[in-house]
C-alpha positions in Angstrom: 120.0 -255.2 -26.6 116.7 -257.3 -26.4 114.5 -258.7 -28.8 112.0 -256.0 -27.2 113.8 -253.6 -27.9 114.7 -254.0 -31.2 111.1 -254.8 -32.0 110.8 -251.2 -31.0 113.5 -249.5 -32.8 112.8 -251.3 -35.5 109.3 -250.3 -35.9 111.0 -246.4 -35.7 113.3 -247.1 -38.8 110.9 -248.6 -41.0 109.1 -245.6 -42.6 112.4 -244.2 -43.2 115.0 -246.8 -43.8 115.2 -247.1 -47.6 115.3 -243.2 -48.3 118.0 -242.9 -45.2 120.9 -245.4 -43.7 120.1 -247.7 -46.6 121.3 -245.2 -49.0 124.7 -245.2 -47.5 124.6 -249.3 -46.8 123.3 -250.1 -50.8 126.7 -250.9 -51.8 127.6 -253.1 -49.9 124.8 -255.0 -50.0 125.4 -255.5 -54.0 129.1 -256.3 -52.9 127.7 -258.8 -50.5 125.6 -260.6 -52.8 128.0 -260.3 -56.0 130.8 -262.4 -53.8 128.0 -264.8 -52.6 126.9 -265.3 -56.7 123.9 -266.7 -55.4 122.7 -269.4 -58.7 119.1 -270.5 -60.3 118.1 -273.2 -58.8 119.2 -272.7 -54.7 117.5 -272.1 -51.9 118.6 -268.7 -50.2 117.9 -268.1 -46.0 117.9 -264.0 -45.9 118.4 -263.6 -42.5 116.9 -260.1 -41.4 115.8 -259.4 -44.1 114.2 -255.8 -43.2 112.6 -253.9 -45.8 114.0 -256.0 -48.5 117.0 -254.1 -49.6 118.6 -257.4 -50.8 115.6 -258.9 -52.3 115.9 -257.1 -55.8 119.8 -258.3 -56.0 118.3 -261.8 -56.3 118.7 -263.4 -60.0 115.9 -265.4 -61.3 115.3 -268.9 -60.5 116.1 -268.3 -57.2 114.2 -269.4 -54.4 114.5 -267.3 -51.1 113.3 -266.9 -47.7 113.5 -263.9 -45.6 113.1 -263.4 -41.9 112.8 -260.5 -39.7 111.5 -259.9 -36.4 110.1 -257.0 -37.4 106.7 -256.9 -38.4 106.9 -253.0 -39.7 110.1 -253.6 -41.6 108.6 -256.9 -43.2 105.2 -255.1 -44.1 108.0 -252.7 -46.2 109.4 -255.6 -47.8 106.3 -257.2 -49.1 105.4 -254.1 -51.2 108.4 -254.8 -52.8 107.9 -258.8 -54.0 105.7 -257.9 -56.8 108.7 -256.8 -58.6 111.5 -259.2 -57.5 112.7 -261.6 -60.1 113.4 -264.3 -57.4 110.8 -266.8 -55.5 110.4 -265.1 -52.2 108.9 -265.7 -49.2 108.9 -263.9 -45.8 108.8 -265.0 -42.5 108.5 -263.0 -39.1 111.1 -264.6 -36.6 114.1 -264.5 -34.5 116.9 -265.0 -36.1 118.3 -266.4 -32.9 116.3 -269.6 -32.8 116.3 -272.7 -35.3 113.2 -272.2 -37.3 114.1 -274.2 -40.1 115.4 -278.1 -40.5 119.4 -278.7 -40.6 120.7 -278.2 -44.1 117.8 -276.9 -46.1 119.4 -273.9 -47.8 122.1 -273.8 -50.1 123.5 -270.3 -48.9 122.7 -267.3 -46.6 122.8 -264.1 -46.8 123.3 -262.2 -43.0 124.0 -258.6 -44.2 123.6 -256.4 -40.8 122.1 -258.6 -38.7 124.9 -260.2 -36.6 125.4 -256.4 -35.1 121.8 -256.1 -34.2 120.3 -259.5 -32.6 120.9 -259.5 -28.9 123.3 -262.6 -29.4 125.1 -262.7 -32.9 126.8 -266.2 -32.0 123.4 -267.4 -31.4 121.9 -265.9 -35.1 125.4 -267.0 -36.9 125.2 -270.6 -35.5 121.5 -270.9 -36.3 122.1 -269.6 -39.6 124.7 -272.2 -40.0 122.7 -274.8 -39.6 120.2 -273.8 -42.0 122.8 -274.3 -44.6 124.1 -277.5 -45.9 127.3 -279.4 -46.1 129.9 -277.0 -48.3 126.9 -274.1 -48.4 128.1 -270.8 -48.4 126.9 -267.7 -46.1 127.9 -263.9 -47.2 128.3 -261.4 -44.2 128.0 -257.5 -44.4 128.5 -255.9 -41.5 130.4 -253.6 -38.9 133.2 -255.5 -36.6 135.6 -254.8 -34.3 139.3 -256.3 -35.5 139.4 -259.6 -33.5 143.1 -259.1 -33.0 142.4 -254.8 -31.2 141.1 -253.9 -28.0 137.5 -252.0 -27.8 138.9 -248.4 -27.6 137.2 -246.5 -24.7 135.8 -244.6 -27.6 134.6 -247.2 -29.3 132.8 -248.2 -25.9 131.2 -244.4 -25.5 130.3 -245.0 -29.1 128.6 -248.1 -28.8 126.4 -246.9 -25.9 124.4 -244.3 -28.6 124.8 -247.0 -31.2 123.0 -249.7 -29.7 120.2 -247.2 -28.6 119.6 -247.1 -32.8 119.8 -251.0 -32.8 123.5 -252.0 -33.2 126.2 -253.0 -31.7 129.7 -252.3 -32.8 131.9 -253.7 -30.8 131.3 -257.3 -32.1 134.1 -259.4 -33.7 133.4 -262.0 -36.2 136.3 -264.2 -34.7 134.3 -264.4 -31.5 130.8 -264.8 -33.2 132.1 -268.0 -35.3 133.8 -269.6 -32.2 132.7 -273.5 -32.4 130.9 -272.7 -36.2 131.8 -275.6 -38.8 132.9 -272.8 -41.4 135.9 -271.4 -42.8 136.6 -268.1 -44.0 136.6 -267.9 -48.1 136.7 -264.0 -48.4 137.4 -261.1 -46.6 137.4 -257.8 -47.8 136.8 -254.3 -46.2 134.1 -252.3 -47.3 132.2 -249.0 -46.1 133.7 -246.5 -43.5 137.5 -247.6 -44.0 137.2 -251.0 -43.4 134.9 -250.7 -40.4 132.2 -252.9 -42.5 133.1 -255.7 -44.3 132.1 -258.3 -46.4 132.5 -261.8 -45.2 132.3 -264.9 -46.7 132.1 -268.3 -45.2 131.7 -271.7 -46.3 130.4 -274.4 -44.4 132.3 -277.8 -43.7 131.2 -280.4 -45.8 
């Protein structure tokens, strides 16, 4: 998985993503951002954000920026500001790199993104960064149980998976290796547990 190449799929799924996979992944999302409780008043990282599937879970008085690599699934999310309650504003950027000054976000949200850049410690420990002292960050996303082995099926599986842009035979115990956060909540979600929602809080 490259940054190339996901620019590429990426710019396959956007005329289609809301009316197809987002159908199934909606709630979740709500899930996600109900646990996080995001509050007037903080300063939210969305990191890849996509077509904005998360942006109309915002409450008021929020102020939020997304980022995305993809310029076709950002152009989607900017039709959708207009009727967002929260203060948005969207970036086009790799999530892997450290766009943004230490500590300048209260929470983050990182719903399916950790399975999709090319290296999810890398987007996790930016994203950690971003957030300050005792911030939260919410997770939704597919992982592989840090405590099983990658099933040879899971292996065939992930070769057609990542040619659609994800990966899924990530764990979130290996992601979060030498990350100053603890785990809050943990809770499966969609396909039996395969997804879950994660959340993490920073070390103060």
């Amino acid at each position: 998985m490259t940054n190339a190449g996901n620019r590429f799929i990426y710019r396959l799924w956007a005329p289609i993503y809301d009316a197809t996979v987002n159908r199934f992944f909606r709630p979740g999302r709500r899930r996600a951002l109900a646990v996080l409780a995001p509050q007037p008043g903080e300063r939210i990282l969305l990191v890849g954000v996509g077509t904005g599937a998360d942006l109309p879970l915002l409450p008021a008085g929020v102020t939020a920026v997304g980022l995305d690599l993809s310029p076709h699934m950002l152009a989607r999310a900017r039709r959708k500001l207009a009727q967002i309650p929260a203060a948005v504003s969207l970036v086009q950027a790799d999530a892997q790199a450290a766009l943004f000054p230490p500590a300048c976000f209260d929470a983050a949200i990182l719903n399916l993104i950790l399975s999709v850049v090319p290296d999810g410690q890398a987007g996790l420990r930016t994203a950690v960064r971003a957030v300050r002292p005792g911030g939260r960050l919410v997770i939704f996303d597919k992982f592989q149980p840090d405590a099983e082995p990658v099933t040879v099926g899971r292996q065939v599986m992930n070769v057609f998976s990542t040619l659609l842009g994800t990966d899924i035979t990530r764990r979130l115990g290996a992601l979060r290796q030498d990350c100053p956060v603890v785990v809050t909540h943990d809770e499966p979600s969609r396909l039996g547990g395969l997804y879950r929602v994660v959340r993490l809080q920073k070390s103060p």
